[in-house]
PDB file of N, CA, C and O in Angstrom:
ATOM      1  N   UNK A   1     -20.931   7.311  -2.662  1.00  0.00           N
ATOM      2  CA  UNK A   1     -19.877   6.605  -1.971  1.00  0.00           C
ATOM      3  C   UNK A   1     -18.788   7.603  -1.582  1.00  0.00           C
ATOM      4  O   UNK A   1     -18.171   8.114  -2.517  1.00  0.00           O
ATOM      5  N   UNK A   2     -18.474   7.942  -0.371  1.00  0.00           N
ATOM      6  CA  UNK A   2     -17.757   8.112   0.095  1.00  0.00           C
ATOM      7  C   UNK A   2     -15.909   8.431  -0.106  1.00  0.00           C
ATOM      8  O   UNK A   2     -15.220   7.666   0.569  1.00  0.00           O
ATOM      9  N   UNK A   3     -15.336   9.194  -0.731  1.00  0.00           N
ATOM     10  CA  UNK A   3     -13.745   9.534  -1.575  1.00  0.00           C
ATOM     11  C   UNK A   3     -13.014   9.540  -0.236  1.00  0.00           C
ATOM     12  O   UNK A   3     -11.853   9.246  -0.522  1.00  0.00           O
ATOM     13  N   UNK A   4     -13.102   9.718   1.022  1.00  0.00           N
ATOM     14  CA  UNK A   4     -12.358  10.049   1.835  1.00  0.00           C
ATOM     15  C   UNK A   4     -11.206   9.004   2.011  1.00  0.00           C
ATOM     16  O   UNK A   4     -11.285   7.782   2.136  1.00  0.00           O
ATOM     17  N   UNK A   5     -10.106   9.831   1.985  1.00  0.00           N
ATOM     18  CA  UNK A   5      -9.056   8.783   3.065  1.00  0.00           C
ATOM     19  C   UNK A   5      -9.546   8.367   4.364  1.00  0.00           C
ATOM     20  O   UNK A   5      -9.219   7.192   4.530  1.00  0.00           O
ATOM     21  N   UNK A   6     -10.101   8.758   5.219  1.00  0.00           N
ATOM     22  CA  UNK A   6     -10.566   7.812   6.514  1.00  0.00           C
ATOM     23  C   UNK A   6     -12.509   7.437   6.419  1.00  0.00           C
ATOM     24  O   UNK A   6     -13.432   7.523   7.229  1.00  0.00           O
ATOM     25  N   UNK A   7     -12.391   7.025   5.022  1.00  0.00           N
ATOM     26  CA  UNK A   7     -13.434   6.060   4.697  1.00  0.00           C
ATOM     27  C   UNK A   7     -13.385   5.072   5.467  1.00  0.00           C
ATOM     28  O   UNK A   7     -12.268   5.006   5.979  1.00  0.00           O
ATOM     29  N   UNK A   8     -14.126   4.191   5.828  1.00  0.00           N
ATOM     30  CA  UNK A   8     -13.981   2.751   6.336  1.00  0.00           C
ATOM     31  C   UNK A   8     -13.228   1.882   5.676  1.00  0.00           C
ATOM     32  O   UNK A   8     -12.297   1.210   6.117  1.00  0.00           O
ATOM     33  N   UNK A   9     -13.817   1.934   4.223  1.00  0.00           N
ATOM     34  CA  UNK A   9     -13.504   1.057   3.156  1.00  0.00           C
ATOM     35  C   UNK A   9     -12.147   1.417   2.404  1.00  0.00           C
ATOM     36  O   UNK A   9     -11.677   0.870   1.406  1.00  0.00           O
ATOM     37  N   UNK A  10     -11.605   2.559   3.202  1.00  0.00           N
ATOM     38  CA  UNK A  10     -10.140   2.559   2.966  1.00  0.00           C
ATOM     39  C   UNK A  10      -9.015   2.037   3.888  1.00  0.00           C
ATOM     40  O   UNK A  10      -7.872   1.662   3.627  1.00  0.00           O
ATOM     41  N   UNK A  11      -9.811   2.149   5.240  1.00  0.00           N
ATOM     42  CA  UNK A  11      -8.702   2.594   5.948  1.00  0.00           C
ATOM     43  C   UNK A  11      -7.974   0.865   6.373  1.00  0.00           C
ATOM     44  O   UNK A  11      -7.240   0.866   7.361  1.00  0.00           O
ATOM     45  N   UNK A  12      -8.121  -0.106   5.862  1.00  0.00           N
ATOM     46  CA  UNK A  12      -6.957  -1.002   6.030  1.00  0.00           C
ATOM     47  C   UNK A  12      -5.916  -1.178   4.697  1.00  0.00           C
ATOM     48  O   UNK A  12      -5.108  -2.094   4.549  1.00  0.00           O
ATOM     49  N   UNK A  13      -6.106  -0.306   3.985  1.00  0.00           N
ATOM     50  CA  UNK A  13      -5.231  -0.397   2.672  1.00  0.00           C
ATOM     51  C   UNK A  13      -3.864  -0.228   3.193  1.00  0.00           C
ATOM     52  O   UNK A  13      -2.934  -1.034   3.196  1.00  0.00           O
ATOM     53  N   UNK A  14      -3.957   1.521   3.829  1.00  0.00           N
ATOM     54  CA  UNK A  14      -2.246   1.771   4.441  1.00  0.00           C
ATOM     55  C   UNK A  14      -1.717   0.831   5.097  1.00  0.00           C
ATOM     56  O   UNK A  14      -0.670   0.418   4.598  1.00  0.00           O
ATOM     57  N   UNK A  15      -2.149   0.183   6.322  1.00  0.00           N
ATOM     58  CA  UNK A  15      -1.609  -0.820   6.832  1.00  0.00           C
ATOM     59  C   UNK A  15      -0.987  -2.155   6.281  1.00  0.00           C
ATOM     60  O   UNK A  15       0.095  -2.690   6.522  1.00  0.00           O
ATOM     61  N   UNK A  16      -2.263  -2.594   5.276  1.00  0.00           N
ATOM     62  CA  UNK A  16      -0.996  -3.965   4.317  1.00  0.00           C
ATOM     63  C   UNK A  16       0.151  -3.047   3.509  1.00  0.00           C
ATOM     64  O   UNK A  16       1.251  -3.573   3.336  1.00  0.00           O
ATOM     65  N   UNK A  17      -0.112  -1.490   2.939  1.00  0.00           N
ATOM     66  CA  UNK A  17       0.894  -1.431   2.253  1.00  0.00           C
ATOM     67  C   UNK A  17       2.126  -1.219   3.408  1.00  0.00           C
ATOM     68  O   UNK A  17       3.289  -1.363   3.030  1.00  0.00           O
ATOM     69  N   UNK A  18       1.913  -0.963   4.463  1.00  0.00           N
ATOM     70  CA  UNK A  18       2.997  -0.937   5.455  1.00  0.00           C
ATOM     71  C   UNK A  18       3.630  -2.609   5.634  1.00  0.00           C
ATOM     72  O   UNK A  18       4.816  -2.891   5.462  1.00  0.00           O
ATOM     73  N   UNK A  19       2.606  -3.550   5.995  1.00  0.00           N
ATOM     74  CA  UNK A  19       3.012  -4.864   6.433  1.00  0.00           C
ATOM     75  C   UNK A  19       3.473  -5.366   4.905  1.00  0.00           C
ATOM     76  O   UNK A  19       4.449  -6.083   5.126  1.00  0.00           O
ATOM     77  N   UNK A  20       3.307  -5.343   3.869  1.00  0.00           N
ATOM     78  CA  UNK A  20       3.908  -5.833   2.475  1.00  0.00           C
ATOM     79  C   UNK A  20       5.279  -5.267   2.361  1.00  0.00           C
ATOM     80  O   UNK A  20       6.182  -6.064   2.103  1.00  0.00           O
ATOM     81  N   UNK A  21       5.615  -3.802   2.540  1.00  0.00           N
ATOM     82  CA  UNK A  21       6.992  -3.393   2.401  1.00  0.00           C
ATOM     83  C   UNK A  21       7.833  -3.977   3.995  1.00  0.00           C
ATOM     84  O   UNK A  21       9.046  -4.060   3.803  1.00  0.00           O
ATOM     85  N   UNK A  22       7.604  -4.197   4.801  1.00  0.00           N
ATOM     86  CA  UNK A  22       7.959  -4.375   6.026  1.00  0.00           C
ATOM     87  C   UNK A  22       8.364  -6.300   5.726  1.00  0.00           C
ATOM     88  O   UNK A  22       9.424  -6.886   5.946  1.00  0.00           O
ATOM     89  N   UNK A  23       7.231  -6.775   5.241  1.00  0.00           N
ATOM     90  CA  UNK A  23       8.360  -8.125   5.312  1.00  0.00           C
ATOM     91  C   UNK A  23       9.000  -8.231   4.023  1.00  0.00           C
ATOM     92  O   UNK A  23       9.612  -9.270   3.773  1.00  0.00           O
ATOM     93  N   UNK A  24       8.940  -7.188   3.061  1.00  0.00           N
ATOM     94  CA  UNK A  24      10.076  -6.953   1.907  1.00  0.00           C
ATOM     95  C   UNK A  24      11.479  -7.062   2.758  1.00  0.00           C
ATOM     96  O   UNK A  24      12.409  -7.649   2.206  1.00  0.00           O
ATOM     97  N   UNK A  25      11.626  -6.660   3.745  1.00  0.00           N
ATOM     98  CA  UNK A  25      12.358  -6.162   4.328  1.00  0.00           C
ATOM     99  C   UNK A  25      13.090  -4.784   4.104  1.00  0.00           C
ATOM    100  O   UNK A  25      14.179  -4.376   4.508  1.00  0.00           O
ATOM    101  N   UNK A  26      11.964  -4.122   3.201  1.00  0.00           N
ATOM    102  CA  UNK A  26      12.274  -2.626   2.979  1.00  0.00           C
ATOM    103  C   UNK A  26      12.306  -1.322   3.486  1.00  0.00           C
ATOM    104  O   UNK A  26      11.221  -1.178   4.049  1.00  0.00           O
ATOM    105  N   UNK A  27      13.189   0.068   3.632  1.00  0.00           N
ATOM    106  CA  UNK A  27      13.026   0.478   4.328  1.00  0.00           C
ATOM    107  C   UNK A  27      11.690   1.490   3.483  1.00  0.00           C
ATOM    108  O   UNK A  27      11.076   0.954   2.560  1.00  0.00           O
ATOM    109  N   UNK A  28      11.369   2.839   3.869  1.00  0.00           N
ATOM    110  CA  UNK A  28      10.608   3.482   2.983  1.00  0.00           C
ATOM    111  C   UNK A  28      11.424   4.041   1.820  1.00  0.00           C
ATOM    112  O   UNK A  28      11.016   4.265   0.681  1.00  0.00           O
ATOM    113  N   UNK A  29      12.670   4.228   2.319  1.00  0.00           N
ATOM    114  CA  UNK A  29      13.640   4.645   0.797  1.00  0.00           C
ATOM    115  C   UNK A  29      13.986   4.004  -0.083  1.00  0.00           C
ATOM    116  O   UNK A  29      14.067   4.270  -1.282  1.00  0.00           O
ATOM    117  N   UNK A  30      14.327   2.663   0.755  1.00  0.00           N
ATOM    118  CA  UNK A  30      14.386   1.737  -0.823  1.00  0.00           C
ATOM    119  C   UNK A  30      12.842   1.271  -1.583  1.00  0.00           C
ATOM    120  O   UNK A  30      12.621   0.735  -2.669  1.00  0.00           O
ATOM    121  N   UNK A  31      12.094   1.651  -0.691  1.00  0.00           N
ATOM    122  CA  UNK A  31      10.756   0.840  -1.562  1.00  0.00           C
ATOM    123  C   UNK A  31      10.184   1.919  -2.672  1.00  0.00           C
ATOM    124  O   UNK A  31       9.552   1.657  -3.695  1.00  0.00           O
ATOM    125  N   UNK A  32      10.616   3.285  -2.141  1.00  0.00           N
ATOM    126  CA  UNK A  32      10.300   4.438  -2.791  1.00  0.00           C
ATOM    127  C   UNK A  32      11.666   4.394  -4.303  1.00  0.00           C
ATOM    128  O   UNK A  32      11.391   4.498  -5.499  1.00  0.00           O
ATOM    129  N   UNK A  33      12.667   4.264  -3.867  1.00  0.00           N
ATOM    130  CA  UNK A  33      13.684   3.936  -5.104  1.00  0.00           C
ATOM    131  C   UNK A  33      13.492   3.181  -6.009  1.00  0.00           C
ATOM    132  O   UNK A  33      14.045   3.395  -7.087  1.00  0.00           O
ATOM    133  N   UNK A  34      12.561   1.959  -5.810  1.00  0.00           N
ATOM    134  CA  UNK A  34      11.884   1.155  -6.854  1.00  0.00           C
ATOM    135  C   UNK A  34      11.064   1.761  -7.710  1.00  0.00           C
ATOM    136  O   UNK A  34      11.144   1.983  -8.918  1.00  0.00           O
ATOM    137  N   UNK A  35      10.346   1.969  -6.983  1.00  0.00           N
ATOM    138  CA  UNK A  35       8.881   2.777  -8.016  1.00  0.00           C
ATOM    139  C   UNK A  35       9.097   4.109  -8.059  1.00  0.00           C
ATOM    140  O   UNK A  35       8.117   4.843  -7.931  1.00  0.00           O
ATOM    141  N   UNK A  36      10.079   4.541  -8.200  1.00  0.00           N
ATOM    142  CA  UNK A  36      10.931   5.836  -8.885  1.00  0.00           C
ATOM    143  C   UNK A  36       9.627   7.069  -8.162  1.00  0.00           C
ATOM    144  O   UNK A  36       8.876   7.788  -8.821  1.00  0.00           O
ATOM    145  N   UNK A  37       9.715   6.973  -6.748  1.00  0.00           N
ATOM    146  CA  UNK A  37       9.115   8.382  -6.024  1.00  0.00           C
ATOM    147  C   UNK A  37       9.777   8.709  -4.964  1.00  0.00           C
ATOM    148  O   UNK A  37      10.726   8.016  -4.596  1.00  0.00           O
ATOM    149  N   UNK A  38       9.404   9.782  -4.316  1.00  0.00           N
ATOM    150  CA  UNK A  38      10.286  10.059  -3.285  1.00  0.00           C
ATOM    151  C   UNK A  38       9.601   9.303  -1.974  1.00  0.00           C
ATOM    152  O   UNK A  38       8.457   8.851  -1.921  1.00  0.00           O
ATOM    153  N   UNK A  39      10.546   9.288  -0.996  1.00  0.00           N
ATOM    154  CA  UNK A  39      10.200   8.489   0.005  1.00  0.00           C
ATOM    155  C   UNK A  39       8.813   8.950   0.914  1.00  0.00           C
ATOM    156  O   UNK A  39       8.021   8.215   1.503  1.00  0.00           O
ATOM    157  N   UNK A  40       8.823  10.363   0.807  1.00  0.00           N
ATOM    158  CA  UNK A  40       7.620  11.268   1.745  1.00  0.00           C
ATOM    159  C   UNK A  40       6.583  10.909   0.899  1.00  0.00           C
ATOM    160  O   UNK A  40       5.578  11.497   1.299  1.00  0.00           O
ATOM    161  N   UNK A  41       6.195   9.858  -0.612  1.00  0.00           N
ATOM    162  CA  UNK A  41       5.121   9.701  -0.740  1.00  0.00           C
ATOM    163  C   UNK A  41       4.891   8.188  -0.128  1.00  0.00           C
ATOM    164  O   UNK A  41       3.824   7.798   0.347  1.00  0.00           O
ATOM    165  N   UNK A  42       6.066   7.433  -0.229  1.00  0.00           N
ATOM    166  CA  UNK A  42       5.842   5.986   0.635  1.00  0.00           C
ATOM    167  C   UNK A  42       4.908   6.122   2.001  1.00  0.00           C
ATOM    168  O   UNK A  42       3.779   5.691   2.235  1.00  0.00           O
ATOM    169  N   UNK A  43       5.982   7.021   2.938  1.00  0.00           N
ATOM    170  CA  UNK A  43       5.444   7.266   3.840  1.00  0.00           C
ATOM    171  C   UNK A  43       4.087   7.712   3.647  1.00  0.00           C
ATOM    172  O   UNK A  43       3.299   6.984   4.251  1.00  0.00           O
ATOM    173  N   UNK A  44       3.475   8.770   2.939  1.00  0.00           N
ATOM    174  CA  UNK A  44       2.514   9.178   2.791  1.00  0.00           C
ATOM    175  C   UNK A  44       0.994   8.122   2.460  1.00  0.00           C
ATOM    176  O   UNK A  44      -0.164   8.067   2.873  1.00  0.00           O
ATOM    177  N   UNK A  45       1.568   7.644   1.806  1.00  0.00           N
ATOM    178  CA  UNK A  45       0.582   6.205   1.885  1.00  0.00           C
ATOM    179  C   UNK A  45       0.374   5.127   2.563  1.00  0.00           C
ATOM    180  O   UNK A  45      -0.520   4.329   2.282  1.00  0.00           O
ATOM    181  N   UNK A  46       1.164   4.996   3.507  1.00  0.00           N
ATOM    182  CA  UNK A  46       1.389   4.135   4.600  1.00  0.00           C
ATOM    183  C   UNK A  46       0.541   4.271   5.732  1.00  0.00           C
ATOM    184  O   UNK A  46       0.105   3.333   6.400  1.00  0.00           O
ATOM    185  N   UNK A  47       0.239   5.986   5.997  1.00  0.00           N
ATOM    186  CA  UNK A  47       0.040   6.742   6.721  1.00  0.00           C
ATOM    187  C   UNK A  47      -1.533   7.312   6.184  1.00  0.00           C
ATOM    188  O   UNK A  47      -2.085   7.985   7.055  1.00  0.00           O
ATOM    189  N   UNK A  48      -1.913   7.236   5.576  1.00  0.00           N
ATOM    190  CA  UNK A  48      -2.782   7.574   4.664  1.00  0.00           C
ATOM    191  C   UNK A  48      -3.355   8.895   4.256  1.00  0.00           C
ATOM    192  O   UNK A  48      -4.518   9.202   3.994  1.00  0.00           O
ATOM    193  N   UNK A  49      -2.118   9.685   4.268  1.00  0.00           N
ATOM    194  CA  UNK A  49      -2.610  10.989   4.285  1.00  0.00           C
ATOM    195  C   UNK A  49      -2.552  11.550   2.397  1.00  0.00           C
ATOM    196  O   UNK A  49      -2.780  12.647   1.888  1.00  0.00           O
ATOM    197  N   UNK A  50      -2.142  10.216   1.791  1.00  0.00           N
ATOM    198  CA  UNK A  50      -2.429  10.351   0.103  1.00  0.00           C
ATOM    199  C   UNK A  50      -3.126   9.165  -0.418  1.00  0.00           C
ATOM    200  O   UNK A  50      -2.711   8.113   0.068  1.00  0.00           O
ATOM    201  N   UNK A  51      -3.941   9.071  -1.158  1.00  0.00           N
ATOM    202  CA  UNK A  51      -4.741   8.378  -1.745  1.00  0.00           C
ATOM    203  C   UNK A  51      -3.521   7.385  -2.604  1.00  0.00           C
ATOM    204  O   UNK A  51      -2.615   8.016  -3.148  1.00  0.00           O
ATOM    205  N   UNK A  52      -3.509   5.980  -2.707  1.00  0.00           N
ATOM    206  CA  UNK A  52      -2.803   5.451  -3.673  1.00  0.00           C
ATOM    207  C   UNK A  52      -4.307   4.396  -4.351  1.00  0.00           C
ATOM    208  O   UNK A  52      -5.254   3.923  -3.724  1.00  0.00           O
ATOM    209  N   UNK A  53      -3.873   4.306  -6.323  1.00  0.00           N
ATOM    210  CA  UNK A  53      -4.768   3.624  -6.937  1.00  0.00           C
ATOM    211  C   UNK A  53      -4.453   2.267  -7.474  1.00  0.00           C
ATOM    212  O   UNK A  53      -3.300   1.908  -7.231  1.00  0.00           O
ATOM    213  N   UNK A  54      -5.094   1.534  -8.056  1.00  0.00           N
ATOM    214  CA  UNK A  54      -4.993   0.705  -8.173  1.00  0.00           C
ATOM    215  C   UNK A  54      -3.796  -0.499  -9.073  1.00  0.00           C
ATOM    216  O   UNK A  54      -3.627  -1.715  -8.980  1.00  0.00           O
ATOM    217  N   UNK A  55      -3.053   0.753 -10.052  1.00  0.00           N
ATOM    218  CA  UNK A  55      -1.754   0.704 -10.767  1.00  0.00           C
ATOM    219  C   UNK A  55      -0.923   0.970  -9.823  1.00  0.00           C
ATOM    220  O   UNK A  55       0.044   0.228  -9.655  1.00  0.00           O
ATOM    221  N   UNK A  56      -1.131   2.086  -9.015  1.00  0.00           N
ATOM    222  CA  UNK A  56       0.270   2.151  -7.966  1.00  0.00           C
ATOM    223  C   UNK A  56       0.171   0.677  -7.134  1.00  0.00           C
ATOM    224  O   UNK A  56       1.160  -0.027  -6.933  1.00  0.00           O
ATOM    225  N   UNK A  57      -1.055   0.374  -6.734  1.00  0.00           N
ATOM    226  CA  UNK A  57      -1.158  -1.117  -5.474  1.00  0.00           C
ATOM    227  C   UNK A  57      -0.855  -1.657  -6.345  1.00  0.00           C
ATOM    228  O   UNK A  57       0.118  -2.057  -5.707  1.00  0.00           O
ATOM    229  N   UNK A  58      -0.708  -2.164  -7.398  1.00  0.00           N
ATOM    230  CA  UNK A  58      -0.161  -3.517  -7.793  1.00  0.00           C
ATOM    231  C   UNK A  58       1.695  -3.282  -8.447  1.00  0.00           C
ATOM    232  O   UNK A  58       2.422  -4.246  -8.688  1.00  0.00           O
ATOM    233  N   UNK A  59       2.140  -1.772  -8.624  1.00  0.00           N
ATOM    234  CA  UNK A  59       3.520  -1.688  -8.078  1.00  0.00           C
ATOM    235  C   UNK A  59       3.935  -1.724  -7.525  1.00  0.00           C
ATOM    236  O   UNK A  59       5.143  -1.960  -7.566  1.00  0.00           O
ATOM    237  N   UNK A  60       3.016  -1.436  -6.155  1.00  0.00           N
ATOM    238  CA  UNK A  60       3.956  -1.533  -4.734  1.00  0.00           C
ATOM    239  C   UNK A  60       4.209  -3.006  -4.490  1.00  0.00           C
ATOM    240  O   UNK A  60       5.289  -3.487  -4.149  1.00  0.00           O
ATOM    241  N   UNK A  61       2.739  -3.859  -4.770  1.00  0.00           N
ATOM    242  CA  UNK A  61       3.095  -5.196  -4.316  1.00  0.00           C
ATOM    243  C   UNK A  61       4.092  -5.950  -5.244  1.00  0.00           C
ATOM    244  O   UNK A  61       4.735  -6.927  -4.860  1.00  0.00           O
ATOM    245  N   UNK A  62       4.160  -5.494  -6.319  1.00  0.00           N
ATOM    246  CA  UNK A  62       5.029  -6.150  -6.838  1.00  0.00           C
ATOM    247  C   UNK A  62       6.854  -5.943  -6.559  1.00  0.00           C
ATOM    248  O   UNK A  62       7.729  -6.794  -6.721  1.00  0.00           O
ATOM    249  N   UNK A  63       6.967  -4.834  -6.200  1.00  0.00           N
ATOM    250  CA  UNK A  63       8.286  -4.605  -5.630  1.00  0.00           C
ATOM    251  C   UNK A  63       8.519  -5.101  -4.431  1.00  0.00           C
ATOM    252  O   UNK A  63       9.721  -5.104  -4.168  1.00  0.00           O
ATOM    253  N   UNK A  64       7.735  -5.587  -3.472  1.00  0.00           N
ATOM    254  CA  UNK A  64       7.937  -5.779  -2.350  1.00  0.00           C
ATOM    255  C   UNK A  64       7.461  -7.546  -2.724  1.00  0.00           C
ATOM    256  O   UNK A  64       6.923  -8.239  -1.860  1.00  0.00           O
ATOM    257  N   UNK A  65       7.667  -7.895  -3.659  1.00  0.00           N
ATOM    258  CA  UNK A  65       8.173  -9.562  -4.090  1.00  0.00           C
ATOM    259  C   UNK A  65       6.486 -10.100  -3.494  1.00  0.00           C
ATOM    260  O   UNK A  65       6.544 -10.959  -2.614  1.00  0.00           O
ATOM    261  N   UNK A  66       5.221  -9.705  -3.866  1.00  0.00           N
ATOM    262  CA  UNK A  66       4.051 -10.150  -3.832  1.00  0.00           C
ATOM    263  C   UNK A  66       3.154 -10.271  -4.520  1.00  0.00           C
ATOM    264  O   UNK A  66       2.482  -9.242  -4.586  1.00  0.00           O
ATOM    265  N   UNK A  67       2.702 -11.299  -5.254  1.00  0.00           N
ATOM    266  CA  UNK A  67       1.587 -11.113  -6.397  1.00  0.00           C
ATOM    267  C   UNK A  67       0.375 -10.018  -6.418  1.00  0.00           C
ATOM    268  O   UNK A  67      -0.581 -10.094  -5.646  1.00  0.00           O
ATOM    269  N   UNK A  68       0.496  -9.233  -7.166  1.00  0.00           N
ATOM    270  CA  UNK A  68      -0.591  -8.271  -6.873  1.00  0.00           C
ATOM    271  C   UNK A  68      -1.861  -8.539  -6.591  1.00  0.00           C
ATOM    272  O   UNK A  68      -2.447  -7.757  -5.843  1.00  0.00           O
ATOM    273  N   UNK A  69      -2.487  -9.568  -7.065  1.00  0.00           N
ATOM    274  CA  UNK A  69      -4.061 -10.315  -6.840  1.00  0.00           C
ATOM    275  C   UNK A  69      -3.919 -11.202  -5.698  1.00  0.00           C
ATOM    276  O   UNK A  69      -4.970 -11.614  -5.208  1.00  0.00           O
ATOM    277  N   UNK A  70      -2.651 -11.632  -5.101  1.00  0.00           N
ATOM    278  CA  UNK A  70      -2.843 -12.080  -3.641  1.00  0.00           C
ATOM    279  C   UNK A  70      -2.710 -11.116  -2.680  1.00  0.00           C
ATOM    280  O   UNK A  70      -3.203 -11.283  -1.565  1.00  0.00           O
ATOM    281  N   UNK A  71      -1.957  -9.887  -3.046  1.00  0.00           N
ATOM    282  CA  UNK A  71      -2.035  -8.590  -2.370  1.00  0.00           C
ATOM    283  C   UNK A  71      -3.514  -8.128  -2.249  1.00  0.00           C
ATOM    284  O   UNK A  71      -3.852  -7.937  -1.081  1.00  0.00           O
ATOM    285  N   UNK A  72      -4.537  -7.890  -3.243  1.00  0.00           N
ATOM    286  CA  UNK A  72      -5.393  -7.293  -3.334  1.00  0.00           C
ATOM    287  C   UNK A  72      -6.651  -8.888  -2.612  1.00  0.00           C
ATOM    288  O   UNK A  72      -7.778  -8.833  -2.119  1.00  0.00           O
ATOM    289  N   UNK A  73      -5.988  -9.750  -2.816  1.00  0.00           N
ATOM    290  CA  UNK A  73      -7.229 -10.871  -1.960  1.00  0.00           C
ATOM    291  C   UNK A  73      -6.888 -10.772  -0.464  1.00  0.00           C
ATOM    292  O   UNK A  73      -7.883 -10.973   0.232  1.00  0.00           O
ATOM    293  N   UNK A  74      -5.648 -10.493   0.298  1.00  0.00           N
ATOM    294  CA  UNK A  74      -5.486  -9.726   1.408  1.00  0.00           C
ATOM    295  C   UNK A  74      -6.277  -8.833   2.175  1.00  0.00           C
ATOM    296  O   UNK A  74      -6.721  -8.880   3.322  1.00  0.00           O
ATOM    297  N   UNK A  75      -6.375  -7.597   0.797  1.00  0.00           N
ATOM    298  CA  UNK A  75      -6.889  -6.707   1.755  1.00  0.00           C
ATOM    299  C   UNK A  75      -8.884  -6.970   1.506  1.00  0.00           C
ATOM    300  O   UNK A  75      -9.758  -6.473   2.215  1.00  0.00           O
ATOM    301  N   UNK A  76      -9.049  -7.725   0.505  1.00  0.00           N
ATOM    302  CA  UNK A  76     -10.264  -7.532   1.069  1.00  0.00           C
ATOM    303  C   UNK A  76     -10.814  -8.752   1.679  1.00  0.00           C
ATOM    304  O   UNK A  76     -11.996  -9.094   1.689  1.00  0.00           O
ATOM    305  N   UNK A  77      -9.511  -9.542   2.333  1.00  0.00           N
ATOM    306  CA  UNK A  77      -9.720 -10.595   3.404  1.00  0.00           C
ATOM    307  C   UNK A  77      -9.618  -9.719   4.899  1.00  0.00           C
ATOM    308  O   UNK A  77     -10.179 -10.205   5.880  1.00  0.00           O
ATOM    309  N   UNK A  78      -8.866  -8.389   5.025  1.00  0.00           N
ATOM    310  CA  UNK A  78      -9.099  -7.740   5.725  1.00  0.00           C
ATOM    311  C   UNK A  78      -9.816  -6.897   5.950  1.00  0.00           C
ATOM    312  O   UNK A  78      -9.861  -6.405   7.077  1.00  0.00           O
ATOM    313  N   UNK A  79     -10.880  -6.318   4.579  1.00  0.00           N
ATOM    314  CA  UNK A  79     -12.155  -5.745   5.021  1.00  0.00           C
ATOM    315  C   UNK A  79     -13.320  -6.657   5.358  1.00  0.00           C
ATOM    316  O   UNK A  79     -14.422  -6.128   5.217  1.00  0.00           O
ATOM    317  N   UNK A  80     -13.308  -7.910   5.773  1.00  0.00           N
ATOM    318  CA  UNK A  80     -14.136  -8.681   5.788  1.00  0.00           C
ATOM    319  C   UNK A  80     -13.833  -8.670   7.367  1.00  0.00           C
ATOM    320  O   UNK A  80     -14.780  -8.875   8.126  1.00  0.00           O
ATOM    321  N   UNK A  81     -12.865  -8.495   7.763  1.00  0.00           N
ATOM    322  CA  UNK A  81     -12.721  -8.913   9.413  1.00  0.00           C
ATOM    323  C   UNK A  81     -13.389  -7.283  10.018  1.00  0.00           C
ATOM    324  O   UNK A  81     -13.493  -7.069  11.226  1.00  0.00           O
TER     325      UNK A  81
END
């Protein structure tokens, strides 16, 4: 199986973590001030040029006010499309 960031089976992850902080109404600095990193890794995962796992996805969704298991039934309602 495949590790790459522009896997198939990755590549709609960055995008909900973009659309989850976005109707937080967060910018990348404050979402990065939550989960105590710097903002160039927000961005960086958004963008997908860093791998994020499965403890970080359910911090991000949770700062950005989203149940992590409806976060994660999201995205693989979006690998299904």
């Amino acid at each position: 199986m495949a590790k790459s960031l522009q896997a198939s089976r990755y590549r709609r992850l960055p995008s909900l973590l973009r659309d989850m902080r976005e109707k937080a109404n967060l910018t990348q600095r404050a979402l990065a001030k939550k989960l105590r990193m710097s903002h160039t890794m927000v961005h960086s995962s958004e963008t997908a040029e860093r791998r994020v796992d499965v403890a970080e996805f359910a911090d991000w969704a949770t700062a950005c006010g989203v149940d992590p298991v409806d976060a994660l039934a999201e995205l693989l309602e979006r690998r299904r499309s």
